[in-house]
C-alpha positions as CSV (number, residue, x, y, z in Angstrom):
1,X,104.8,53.1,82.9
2,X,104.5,54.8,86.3
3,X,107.0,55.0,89.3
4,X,105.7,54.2,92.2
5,X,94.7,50.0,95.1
6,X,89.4,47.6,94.5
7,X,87.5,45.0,95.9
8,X,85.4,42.6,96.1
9,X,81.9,42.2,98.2
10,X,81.9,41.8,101.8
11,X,80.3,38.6,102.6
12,X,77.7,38.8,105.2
13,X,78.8,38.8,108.1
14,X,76.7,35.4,111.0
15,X,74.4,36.8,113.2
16,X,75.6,37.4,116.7
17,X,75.7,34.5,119.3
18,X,73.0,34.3,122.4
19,X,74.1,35.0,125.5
20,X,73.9,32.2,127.7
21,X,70.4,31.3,129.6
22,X,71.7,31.6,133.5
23,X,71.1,28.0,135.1
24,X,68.2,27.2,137.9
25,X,70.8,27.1,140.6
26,X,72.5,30.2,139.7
27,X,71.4,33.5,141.1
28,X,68.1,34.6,140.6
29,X,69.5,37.4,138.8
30,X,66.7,38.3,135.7
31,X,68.7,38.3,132.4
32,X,68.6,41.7,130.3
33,X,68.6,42.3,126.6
34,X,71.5,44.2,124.6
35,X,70.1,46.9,122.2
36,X,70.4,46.1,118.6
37,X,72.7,46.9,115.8
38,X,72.5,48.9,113.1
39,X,74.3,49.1,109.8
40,X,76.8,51.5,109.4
41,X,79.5,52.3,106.4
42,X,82.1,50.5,107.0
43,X,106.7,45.3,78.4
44,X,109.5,47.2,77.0
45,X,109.5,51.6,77.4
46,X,108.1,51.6,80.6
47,X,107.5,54.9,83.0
48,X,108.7,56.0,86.3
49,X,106.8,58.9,88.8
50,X,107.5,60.6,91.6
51,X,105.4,60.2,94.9
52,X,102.6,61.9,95.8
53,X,100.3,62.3,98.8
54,X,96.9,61.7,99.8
55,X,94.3,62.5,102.0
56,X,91.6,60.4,102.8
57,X,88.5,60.7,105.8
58,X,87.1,57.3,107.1
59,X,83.6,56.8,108.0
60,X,82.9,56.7,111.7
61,X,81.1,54.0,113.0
62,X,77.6,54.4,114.0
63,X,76.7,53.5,117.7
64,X,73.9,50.2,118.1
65,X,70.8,51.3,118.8
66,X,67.1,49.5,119.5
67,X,65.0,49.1,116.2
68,X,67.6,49.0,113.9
69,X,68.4,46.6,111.3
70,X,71.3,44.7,112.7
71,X,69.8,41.5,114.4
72,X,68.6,41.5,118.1
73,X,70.7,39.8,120.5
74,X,69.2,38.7,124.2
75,X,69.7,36.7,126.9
76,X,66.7,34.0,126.5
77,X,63.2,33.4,124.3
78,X,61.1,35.3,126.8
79,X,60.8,39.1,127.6
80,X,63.1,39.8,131.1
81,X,63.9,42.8,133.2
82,X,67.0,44.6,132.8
83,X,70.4,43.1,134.1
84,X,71.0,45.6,137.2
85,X,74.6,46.5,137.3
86,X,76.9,44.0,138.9
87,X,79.5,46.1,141.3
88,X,83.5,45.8,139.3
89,X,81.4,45.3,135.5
90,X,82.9,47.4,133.1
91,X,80.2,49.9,131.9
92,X,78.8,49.6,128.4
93,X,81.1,52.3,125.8
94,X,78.9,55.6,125.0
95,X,77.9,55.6,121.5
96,X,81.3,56.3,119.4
97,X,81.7,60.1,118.1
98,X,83.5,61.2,114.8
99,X,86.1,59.2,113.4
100,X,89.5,61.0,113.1
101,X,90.8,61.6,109.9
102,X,93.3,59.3,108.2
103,X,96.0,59.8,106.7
104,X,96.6,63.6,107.8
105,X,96.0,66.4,105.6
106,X,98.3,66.2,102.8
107,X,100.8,69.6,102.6
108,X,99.9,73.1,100.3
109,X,101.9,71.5,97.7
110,X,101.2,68.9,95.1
111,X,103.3,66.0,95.6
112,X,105.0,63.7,92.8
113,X,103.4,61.8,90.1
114,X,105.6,58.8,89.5
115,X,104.4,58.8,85.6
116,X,106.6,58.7,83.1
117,X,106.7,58.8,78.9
118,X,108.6,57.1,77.4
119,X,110.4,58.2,74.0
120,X,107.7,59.0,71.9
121,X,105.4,58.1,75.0
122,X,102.5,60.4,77.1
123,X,102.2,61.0,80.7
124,X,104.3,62.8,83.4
125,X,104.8,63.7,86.8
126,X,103.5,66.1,89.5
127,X,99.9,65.7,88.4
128,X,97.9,65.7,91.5
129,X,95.9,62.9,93.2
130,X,92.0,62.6,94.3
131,X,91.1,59.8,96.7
132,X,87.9,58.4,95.2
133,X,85.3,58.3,98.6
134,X,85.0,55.5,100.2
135,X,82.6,52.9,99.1
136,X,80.1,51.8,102.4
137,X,81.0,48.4,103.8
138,X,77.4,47.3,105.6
139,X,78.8,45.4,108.5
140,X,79.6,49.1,111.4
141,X,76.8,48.4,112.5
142,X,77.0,44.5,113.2
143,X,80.2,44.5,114.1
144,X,78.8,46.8,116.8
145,X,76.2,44.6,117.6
146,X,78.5,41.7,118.2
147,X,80.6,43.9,120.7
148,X,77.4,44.3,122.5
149,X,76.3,41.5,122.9
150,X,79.7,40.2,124.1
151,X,80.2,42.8,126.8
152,X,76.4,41.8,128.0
153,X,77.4,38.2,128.4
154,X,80.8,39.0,129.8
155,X,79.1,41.6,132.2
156,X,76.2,38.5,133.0
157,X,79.1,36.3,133.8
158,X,81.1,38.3,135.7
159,X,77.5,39.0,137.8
160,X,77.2,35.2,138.6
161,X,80.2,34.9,139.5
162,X,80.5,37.5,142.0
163,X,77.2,36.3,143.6
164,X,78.7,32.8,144.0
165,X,81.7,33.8,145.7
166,X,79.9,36.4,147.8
167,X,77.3,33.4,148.8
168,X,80.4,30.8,149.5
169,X,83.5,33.4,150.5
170,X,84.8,32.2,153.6
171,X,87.8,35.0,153.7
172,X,89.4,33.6,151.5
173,X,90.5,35.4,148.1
174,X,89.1,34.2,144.7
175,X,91.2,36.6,142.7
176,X,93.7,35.1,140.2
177,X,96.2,37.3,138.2
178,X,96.8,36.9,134.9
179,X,100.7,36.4,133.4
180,X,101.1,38.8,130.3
181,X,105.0,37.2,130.2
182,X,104.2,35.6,127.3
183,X,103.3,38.5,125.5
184,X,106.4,40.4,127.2
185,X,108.8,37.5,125.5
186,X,107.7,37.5,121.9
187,X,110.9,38.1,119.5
188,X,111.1,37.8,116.0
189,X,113.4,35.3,114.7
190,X,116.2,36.7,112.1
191,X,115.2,36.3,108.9
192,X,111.1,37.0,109.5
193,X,109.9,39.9,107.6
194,X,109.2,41.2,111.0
195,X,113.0,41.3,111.9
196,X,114.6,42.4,108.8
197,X,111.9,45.4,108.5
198,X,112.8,46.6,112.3
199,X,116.3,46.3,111.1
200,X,115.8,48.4,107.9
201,X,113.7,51.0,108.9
202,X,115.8,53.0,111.2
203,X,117.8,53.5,108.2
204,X,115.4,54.8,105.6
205,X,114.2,58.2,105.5
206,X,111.0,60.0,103.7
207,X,112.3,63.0,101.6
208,X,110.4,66.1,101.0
209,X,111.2,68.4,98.1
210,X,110.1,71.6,97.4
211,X,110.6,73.8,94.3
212,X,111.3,77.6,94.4
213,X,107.8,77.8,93.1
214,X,106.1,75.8,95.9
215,X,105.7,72.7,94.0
216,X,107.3,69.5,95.0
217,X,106.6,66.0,96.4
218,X,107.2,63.2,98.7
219,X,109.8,60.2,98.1
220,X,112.1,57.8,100.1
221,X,115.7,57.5,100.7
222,X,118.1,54.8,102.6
223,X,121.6,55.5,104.4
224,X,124.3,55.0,102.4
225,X,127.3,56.0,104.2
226,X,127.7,57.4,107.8
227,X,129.0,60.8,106.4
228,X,125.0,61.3,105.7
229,X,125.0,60.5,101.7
230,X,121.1,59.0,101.4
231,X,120.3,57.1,97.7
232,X,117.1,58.2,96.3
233,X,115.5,58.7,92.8
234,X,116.9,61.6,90.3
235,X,112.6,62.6,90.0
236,X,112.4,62.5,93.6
237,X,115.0,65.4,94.3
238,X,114.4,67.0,90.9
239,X,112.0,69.8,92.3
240,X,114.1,70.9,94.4
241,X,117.6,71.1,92.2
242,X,117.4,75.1,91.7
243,X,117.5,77.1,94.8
244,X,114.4,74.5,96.2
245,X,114.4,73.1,99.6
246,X,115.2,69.5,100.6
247,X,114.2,67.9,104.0
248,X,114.3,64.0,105.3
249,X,112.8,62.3,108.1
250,X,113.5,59.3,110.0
251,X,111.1,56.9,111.4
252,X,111.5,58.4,115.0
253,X,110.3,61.6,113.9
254,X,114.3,63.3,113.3
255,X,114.0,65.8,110.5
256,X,117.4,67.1,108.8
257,X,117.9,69.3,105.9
258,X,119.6,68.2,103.1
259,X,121.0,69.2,99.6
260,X,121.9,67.3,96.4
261,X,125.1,66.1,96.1
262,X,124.6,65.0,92.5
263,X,122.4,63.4,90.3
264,X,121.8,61.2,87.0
265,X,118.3,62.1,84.7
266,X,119.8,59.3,83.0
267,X,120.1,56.6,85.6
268,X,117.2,58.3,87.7
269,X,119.5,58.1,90.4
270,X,120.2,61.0,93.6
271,X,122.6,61.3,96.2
272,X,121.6,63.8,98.8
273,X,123.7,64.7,102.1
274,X,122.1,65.3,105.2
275,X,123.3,68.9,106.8
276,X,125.0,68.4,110.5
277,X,124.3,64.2,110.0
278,X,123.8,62.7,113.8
279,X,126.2,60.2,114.8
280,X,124.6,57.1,115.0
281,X,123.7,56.4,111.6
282,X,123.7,52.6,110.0
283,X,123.7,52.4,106.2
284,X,121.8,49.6,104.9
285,X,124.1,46.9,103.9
286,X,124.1,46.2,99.8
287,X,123.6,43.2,97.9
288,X,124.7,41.9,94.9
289,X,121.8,42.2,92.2
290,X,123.3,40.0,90.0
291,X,122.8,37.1,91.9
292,X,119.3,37.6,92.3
293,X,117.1,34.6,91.1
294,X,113.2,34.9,90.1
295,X,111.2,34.4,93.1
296,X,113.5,35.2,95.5
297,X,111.7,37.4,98.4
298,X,111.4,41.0,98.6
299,X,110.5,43.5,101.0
300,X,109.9,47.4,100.2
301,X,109.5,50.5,102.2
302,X,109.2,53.9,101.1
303,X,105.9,56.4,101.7
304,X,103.5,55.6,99.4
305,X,101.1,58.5,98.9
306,X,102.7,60.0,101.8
307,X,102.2,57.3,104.4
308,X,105.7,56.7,105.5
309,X,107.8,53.8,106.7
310,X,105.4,51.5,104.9
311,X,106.8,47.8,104.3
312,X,105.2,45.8,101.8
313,X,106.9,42.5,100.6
314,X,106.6,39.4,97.7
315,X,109.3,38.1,95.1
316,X,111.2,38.8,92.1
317,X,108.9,38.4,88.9
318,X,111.7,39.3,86.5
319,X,114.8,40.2,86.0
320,X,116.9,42.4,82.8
321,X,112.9,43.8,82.2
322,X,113.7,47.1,79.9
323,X,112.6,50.1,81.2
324,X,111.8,53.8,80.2
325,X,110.6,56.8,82.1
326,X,110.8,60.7,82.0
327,X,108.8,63.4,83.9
328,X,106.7,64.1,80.9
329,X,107.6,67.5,80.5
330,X,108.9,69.0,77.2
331,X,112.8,69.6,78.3
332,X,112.7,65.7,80.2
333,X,115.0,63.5,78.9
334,X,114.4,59.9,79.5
335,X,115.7,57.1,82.1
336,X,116.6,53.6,80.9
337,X,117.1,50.5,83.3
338,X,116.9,47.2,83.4
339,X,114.7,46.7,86.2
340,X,114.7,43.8,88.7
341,X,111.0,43.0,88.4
342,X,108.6,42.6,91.7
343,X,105.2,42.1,92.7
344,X,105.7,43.9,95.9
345,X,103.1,46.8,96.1
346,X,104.7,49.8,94.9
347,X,103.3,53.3,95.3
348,X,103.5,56.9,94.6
349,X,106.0,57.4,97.4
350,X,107.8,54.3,97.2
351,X,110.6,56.0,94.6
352,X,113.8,56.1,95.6
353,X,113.3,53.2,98.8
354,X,115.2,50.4,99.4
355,X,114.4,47.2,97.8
356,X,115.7,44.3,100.1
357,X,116.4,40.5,99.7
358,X,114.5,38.4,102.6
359,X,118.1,38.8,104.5
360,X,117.8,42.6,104.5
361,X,120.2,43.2,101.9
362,X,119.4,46.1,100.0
363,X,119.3,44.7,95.7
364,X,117.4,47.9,94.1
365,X,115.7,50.7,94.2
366,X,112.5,51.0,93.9
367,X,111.4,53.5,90.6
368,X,108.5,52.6,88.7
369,X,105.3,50.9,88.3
370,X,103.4,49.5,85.7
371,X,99.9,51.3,85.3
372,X,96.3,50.2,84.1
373,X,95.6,53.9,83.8
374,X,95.2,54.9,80.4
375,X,98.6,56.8,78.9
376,X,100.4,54.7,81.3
377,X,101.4,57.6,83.9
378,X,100.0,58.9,86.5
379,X,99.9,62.7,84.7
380,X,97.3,61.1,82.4
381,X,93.7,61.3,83.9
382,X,95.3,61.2,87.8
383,X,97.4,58.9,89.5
384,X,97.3,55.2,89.3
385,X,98.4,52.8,91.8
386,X,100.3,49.7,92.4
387,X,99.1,46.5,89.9
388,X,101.8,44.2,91.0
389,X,104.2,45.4,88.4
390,X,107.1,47.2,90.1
391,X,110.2,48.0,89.1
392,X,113.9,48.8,90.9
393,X,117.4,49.9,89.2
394,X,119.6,46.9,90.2
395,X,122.0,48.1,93.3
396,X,124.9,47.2,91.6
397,X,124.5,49.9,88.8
398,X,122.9,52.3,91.7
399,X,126.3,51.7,93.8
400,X,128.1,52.9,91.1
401,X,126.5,55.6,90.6
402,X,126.3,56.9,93.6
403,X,129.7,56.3,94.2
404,X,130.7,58.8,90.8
405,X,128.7,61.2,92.5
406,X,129.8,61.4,96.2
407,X,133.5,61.5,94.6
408,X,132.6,63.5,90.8
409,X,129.2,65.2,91.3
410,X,128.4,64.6,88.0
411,X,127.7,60.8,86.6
412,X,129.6,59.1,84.0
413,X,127.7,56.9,80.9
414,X,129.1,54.0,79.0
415,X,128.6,54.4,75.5
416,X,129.1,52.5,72.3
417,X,129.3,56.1,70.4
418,X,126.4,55.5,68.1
419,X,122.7,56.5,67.6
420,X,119.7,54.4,67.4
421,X,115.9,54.4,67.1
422,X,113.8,55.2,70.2
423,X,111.0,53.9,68.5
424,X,108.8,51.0,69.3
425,X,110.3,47.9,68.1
426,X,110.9,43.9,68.5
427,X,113.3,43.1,65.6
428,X,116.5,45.1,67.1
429,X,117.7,48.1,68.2
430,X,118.6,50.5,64.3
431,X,121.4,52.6,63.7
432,X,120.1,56.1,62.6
433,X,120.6,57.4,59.5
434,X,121.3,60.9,61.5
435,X,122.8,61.8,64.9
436,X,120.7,64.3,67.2
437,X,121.2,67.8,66.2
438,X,122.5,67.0,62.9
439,X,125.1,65.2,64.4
440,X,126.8,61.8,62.7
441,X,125.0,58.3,63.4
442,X,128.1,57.0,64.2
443,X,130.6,59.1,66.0
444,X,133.5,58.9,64.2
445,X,136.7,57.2,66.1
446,X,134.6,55.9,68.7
447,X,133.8,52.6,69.7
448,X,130.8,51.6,67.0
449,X,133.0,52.9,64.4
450,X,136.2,51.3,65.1
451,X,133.6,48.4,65.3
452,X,132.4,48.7,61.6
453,X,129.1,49.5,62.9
454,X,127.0,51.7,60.0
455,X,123.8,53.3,59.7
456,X,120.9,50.8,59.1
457,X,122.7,47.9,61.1
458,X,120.3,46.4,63.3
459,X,122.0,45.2,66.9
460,X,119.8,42.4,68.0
461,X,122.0,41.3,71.0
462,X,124.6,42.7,73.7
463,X,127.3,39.8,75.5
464,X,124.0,36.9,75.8
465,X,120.9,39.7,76.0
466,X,118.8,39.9,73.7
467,X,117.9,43.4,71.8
468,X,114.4,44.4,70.9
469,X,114.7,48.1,70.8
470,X,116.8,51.0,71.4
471,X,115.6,51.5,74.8
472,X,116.3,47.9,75.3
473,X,120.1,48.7,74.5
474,X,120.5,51.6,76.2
475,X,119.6,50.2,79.6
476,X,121.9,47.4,78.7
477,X,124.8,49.5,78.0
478,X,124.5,51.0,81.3
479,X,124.2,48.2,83.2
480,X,127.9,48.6,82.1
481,X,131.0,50.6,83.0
482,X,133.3,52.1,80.0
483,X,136.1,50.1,79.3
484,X,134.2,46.9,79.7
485,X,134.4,44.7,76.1
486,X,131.5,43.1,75.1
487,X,129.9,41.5,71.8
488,X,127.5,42.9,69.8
489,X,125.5,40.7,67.4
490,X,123.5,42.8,64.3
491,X,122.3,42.5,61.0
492,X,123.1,43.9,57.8
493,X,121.3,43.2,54.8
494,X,119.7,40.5,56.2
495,X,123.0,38.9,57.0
496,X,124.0,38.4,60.9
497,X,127.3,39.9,62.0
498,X,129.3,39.8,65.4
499,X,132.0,42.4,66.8
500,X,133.7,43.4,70.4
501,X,134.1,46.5,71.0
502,X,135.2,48.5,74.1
503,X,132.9,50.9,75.8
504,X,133.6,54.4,75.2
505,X,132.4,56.9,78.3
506,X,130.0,60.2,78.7
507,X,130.3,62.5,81.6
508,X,127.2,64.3,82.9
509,X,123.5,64.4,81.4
510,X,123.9,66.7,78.2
């Protein structure tokens, strides 16, 4: 699974209208013809990855020329002398140069890779990404064409017209101004996409980091407080934890250094602080994930490969979806979540953005994607991008968090003080036989002891969710705080048990 676009044939396109015959009575203006056109180009364990840029050059349109193959578009069935030019007509555009390039050159560095294995798993982050050329569209040069052939006819009618109140022009004025109050007026009602992205975006930032070593990447990050704490991703900052170099940008174009305040591998969750924080900052106001229903609305923005303040928007597909991701690399250890599930396009980029309700209320944060790509990360075969599988860590885990980390630095884990299987599964979630390192199954005097819990015992549920795997009952344990009670359901010797036990807790990462 991935943290963080085919298709189909262009139709053709109708040929372009005739410009209208001028009438007997009109003036004996001779119509002219308008060159022609030309074609031109036009499931459970999944991964999180860190954003990355891109940089991609479009095709620049070709200007219509005479005896090409775009259709021919004149002013009548028979040959007729050119239109002489009709005084206030807007001259015909020269022929158009070189295209720009879009998006801007992407930086020296190579940005994030939002790919992520999963215990046992392949892929990682920080691989970097190609933009496969652009495939030729056929219709430049019609397009073109039509444009012509409209600024012929407009320039033919505006010619008439001029002649007939030259002819009839009695000193009076025949000039009538047009109102653009309409277009002055036009508001967006509260609760449009429209209105709750302008009220978001001011408050979203896109981080660069930038390791000691010159590698890093591009994320997003949202106001959390006005003391300058931003929520991002743990992968998003990670390049820059030791002695790297972290800046964020507002939509407005203010850029502020920042440093990491602390962060959670485990939760895949960053608070970062912006250095001398201006004044008039408004953090996004939270939700409560909990309450989420499936197909409720949602609207995303983050940078996806490096195109900033991007919104994108659909629903909630799913909710509790298990989730597993790590940077790939041979010291990572893994994130667990369970992801609020949406079909809004998420990107390389994205990571770390808000993800809001259709009231603007922020309900996750957007962390992962579901690949196609073979591997299932973007760090296997290059990066892959948004198949309308996204995933977000629900904002009422995130909240808390952050909030251990603005007050601890360090985050704090429930835990039920036992270890289990990381291995693909659907019948449960097993007790090991042996602890990491050697290390007991079941910690002794903690809470899966005092339980009655043993190696072999197969937890198939936590409170009502269901257990498939370890992963599964990870992310569920931590969608907890320690202290909370809940009931665990299991299976020993193919008999079904149920306990409570009280969450034990885990400070930091190791």
């Amino acid at each position: 699974m991935s943290t963080e676009n085919e298709g189909n044939a262009v139709p053709p396109a109708p040929s372009a209208p005739p410009v209208p015959v001028a009438s007997p009575d009109a003036s004996p203006q001779a119509q002219g013809t308008t060159p022609e056109g030309t074609d031109g180009p036009a499931g459970p364990g999944h991964r999180t990855e860190p954003t990355e840029r891109q940089e991609q050059s479009l095709p620049a349109p070709q200007a219509p020329h005479a005896g090409g193959d775009g259709p021919a578009v004149t002013g009548g069935n028979e040959p007729t002398a050119p239109l002489p030019p009709v005084p206030g007509s807007a001259p015909l555009p020269p022929a158009a140069g070189p295209a720009a390039a879009w998006p801007p050159p992407a930086p020296s560095t190579p940005a994030y890779a939002d790919g992520a294995a999963a215990a046992g798993g392949a892929g990682g982050w920080g691989a970097s990404y190609q933009q496969p050329a652009p495939k030729p569209r056929g219709r430049g040069g019609l397009v073109a064409a039509v444009l012509v052939a409209a600024l012929v006819a407009g320039g033919l009618g505006g010619g008439l017209g001029y002649t007939l109140a030259r002819n009839n022009d009695n000193g009076g004025s025949t000039t009538v101004s047009a109102s653009d109050n309409g277009a002055a007026q036009v508001k967006r009602a509260p609760g449009t996409i429209a209105n709750v992205a302008a009220r978001a975006l001011p408050s979203t930032v896109t981080i660069e980091a930038e390791g000691s070593n010159g590698d890093g990447g591009t994320g997003t990050g949202f106001v959390f407080d006005k003391q300058g704490h931003i929520i991002t991703n743990n992968h998003v900052v990670a390049d820059a934890l030791d002695g790297g170099k972290l800046t964020a940008t507002f939509p407005d174009g203010r850029k502020y250094d920042a440093q990491v305040v602390g962060h959670a591998q485990g939760y895949d969750v960053a608070v970062v602080k912006l250095k001398n924080p201006p004044s008039d900052l408004n953090p996004l106001p939270l939700g409560d994930s909990d309450k989420v229903a499936v197909g409720d609305e949602t609207i995303a923005i983050g940078a996806p490969f490096g195109l900033s303040n991007t919104v994108t928007t659909g629903i909630i597909s799913a909710k509790n979806r298990p989730v597993a991701s790590s940077d790939g690399s041979a010291t990572s250890k893994a994130s667990y979540m369970s992801a609020l599930q949406t079909d809004a396009s998420i990107n390389p980029g994205n990571s770390g953005g808000p993800l809001l309700d259709a009231s603007g209320a922020v309900i996750g944060i957007n962390s992962a994607i579901q690949s196609s790509g073979s591997g299932g990360g973007f760090g296997s075969g290059g990066q892959s991008g948004s198949i309308g599988l996204g995933f977000a860590i629900p904002i009422n885990q995130a909240k808390y968090v952050a909030q251990q980390l603005i007050r601890t630095g360090k985050p704090v884990y429930a835990k039920i003080g036992a270890s289990v299987s990381l291995e693909d599964s659907t019948t449960g979630a097993k007790i090991t036989d042996q602890g990491a390192g050697g290390a007991a199954a079941v910690e002794a005097g903690g809470p899966a002891d005092q339980a009655g819990l043993k190696p072999g015992d197969v937890i198939t549920k936590l409170d009502d969710s269901v257990i498939d795997s370890g992963p599964t009952l990870i992310g569920e344990i931590w969608t907890h705080k320690p202290g909370d009670k809940v009931t665990i359901t299991y299976k020993r010797g193919g008999q079904e048990h149920t306990v409570q036990l009280t969450l034990g807790a885990r400070a930091g990462d190791s």
